[in-house]
C-alpha positions as CSV (number, residue, x, y, z in Angstrom):
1,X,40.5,80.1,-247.3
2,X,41.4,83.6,-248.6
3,X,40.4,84.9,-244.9
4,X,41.8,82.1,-243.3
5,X,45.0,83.1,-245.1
6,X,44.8,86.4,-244.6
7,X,44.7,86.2,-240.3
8,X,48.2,84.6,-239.8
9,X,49.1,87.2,-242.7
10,X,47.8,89.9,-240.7
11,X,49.5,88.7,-237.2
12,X,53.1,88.8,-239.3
13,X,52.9,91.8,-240.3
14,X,51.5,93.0,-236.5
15,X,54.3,91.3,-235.4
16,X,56.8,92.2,-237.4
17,X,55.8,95.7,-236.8
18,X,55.9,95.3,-233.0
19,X,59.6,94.0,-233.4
20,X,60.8,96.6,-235.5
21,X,59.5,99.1,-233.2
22,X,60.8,97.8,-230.1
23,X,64.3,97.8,-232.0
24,X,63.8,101.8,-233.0
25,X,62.8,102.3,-229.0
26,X,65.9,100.3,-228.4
27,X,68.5,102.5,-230.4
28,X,66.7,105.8,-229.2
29,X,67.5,104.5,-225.6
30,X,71.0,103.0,-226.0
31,X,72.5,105.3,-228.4
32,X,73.3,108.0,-226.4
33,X,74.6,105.7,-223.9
34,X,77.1,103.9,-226.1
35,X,78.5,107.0,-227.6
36,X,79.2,108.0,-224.3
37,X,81.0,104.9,-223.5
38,X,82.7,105.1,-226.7
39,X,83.8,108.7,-226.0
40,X,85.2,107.7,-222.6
41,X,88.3,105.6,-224.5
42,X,89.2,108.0,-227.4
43,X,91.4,110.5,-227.8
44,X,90.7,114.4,-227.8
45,X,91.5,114.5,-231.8
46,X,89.0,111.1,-232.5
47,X,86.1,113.6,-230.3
48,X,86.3,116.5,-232.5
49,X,86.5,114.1,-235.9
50,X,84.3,114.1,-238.7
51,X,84.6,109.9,-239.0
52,X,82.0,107.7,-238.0
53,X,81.9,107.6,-234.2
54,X,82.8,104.0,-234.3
55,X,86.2,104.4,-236.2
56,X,88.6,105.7,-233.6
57,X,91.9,104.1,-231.5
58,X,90.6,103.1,-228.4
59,X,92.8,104.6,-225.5
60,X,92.7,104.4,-221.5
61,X,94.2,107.9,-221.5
62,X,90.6,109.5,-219.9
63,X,90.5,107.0,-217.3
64,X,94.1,107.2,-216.5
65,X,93.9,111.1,-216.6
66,X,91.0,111.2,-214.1
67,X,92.9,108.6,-212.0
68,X,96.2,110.5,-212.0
69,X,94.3,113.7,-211.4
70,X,92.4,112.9,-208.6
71,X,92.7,109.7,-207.8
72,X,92.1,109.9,-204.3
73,X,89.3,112.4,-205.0
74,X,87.5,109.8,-207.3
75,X,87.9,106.8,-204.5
76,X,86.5,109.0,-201.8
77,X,83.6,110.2,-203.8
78,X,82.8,107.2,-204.8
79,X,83.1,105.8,-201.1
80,X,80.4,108.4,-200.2
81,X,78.4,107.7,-203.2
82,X,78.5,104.5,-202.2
83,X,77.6,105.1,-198.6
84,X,75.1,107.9,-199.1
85,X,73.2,105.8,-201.1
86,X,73.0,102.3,-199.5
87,X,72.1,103.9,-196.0
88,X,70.0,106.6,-197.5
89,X,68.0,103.5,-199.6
90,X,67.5,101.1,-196.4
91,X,66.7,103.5,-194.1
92,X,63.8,105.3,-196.2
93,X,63.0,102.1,-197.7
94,X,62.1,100.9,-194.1
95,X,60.1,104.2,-192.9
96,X,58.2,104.2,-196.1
97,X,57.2,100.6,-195.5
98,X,56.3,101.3,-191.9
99,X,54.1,104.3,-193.2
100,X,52.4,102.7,-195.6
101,X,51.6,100.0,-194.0
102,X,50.1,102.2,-191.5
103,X,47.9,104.3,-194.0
104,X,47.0,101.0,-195.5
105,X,45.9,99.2,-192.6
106,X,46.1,101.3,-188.8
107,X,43.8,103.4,-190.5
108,X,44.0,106.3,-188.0
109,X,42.5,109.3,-188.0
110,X,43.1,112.1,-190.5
111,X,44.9,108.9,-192.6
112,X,43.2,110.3,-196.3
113,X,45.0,114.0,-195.3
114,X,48.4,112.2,-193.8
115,X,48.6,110.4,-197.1
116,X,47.7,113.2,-199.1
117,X,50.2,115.4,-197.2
118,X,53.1,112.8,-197.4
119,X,53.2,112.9,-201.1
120,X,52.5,116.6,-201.7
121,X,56.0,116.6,-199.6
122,X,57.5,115.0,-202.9
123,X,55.9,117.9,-204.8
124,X,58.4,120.2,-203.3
125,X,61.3,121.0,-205.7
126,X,64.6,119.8,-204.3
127,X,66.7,123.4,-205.2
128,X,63.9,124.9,-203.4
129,X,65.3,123.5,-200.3
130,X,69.2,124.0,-201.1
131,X,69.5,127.5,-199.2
132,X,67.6,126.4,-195.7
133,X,69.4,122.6,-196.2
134,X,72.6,124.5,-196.5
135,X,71.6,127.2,-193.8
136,X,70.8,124.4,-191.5
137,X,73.7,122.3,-192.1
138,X,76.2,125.0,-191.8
139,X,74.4,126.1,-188.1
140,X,74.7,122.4,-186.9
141,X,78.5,122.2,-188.2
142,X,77.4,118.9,-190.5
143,X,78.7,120.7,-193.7
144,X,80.4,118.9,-196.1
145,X,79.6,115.7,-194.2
146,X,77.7,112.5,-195.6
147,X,75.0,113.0,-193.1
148,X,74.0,116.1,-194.7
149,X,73.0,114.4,-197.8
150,X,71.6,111.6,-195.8
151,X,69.2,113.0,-194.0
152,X,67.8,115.4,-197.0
153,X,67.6,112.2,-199.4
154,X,65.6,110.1,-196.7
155,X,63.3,112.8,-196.6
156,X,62.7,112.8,-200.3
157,X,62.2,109.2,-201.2
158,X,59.8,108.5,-198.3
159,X,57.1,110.3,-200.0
160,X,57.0,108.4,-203.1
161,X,58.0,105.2,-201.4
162,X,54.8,105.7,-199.7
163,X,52.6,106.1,-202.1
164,X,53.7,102.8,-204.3
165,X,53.9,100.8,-200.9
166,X,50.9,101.7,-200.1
167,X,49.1,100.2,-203.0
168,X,51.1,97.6,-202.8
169,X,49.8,96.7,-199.0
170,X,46.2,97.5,-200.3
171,X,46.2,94.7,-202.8
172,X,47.1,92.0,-200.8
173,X,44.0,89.8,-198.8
174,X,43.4,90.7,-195.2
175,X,42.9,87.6,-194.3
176,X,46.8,87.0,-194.0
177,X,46.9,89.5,-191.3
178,X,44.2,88.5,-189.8
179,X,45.3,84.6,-189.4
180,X,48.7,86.0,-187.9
181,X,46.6,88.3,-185.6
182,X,44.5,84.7,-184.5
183,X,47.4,83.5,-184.3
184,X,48.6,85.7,-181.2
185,X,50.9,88.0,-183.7
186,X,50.9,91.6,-183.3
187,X,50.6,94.0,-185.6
188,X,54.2,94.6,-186.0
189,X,54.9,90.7,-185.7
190,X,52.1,90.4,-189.4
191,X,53.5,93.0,-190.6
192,X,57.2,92.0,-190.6
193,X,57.0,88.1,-191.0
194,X,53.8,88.0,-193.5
195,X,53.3,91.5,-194.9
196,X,56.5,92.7,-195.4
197,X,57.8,89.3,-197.4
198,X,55.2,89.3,-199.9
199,X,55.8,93.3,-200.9
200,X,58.7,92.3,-202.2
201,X,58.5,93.2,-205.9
202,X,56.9,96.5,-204.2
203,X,60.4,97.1,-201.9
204,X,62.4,96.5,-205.0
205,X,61.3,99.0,-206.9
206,X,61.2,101.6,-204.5
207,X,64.6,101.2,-203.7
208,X,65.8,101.6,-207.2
209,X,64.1,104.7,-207.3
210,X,65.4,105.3,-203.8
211,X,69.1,104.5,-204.9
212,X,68.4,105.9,-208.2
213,X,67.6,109.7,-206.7
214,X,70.4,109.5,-204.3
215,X,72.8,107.9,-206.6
216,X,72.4,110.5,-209.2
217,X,71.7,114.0,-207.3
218,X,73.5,116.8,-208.3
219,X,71.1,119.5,-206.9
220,X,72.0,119.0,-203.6
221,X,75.4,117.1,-203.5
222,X,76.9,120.2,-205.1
223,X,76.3,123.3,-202.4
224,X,76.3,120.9,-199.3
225,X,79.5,119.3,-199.8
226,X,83.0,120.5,-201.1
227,X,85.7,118.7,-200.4
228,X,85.3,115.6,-197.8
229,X,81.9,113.9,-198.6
230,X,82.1,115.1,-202.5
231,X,80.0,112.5,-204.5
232,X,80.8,111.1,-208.4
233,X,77.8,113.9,-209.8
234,X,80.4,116.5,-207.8
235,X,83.6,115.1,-209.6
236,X,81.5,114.9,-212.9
237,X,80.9,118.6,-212.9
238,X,84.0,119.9,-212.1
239,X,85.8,118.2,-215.4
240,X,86.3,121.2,-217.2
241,X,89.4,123.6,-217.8
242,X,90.0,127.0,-219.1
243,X,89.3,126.1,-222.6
244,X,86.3,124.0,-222.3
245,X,84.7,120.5,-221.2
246,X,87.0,117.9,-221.3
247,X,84.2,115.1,-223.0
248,X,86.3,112.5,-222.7
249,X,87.4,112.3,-218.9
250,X,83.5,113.2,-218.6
251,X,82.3,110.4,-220.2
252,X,85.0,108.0,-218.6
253,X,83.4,109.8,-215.6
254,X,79.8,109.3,-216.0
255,X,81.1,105.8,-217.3
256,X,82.2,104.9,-213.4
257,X,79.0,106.3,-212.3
258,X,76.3,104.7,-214.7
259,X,78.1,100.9,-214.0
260,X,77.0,100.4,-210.2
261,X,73.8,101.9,-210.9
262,X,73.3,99.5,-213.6
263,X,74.7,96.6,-211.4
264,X,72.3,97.9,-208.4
265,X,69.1,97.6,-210.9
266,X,70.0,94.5,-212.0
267,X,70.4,92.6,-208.9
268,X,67.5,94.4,-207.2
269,X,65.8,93.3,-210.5
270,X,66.4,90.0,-210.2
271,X,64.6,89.9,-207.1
272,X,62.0,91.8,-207.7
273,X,60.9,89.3,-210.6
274,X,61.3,86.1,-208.1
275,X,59.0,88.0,-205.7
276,X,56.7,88.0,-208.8
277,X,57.2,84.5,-209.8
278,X,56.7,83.2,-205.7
279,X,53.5,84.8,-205.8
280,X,52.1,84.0,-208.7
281,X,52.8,80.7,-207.5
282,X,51.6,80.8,-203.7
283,X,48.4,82.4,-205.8
């Protein structure tokens, strides 16, 4: 009895441990983002108090600083954040598919080096490339232009796209190609209507780190552009004056920018866990 007793005993208190755990990871996490919410709506004498940082007068007076400032600054950048990111997500979501679906399967020659060689690419420090990206955008006349971030983020999410995709591709049954193939399908024909469908959960969470890199990129959005294809990161950095930072227009700032990355994960989330659920249940 006294071990019998002692089991469930033991489970609550590995449970309640668990739980209060996940609540400490929790805070550590969304503490710093809340304060920075919080700073975006109070005034510059509630930053510099000594109260708790929830006592304060909540005022729009960041927001409608930044708006009033720049207002058509802010729309544009995030116009070509927007922009930047959703092209520079499909697009190198759709190459890195192709190429590791090639790797995975194709199988041609030198395919061990190719792959090897594909995600060293990624080992490449992006401000090592600033000076030849900005050299080489300059000599084409694409400065300041969306296409020079384009192009550079493509090139960087394709290597680590890759290399999930691809063990994504080498987990699922060959015998689904091969049916298609019996079929009369081509390769590309499997590979689009059976393949591509069921890497779902794999495409998902590429493209949030493809969005994600894009979305966020300071490194590279701040030499190549200056005035016309300026993204949010841009606008975030330039919120200073004379005196200092201005922390409250920057967190109303970083506010804007945080919400459609949020909204982005969460839908591409969403999908990613019915991809999940349909195969556990074609399985």
């Amino acid at each position: 009895m006294r071990a019998g007793a002692q089991a469930p005993l033991g489970r609550m208190l590995g449970n309640a441990l668990a739980i209060l755990l996940t609540i400490w990871i929790a805070l550590v996490v969304a503490l710093p983002i809340v304060w920075l919410v919080l700073t975006s709506f109070k005034s510059g004498p509630d930053i510099v108090s000594q109260q708790p940082v929830f006592v304060f007068t909540p005022t729009l007076e960041n927001y409608l600083a930044i708006a009033q400032g720049g207002g058509a600054p802010i729309i544009g950048a995030m116009i070509n954040s927007i922009v930047v990111s959703l092209v520079s997500t499909i697009i190198s979501v759709m190459l890195a598919a192709m190429a590791a679906y090639s790797l995975a399967r194709l199988r041609p020659p030198g395919h061990q080096f190719l792959g090897l060689a594909i995600f060293g690419a990624r080992m490449l420090p992006p401000v090592a490339l600033v000076i030849p990206l900005f050299l080489a955008a300059n000599w084409i006349g694409q400065l300041d232009t969306r296409l020079s971030l384009i192009v550079p983020y493509i090139a960087l999410s394709i290597p680590l796209g890759t290399w999930m995709l691809q063990g994504f591709f080498l987990d699922l049954p060959k015998e689904l190609e091969e049916a298609a193939l019996v079929d009369g399908a081509g390769h590309l024909q499997a590979f689009l209507r059976v393949i591509l469908p069921l890497a779902g959960p794999g495409l998902a969470a590429v493209s949030i780190f493809s969005f994600s890199l894009s979305w966020n990129d300071l490194v590279l959005a701040l030499p190549l552009t200056s005035d016309r294809a300026i993204t949010l990161p841009v606008i975030a950095s330039r919120i200073r004056t004379d005196e200092g930072i201005l922390w409250g227009q920057l967190g109303a700032i970083t506010t804007i920018i945080m919400l459609p990355m949020l909204i982005f994960t969460f839908i591409v989330q969403r999908w990613l866990i019915r991809g999940l659920t349909a195969g556990a249940v074609k399985g």
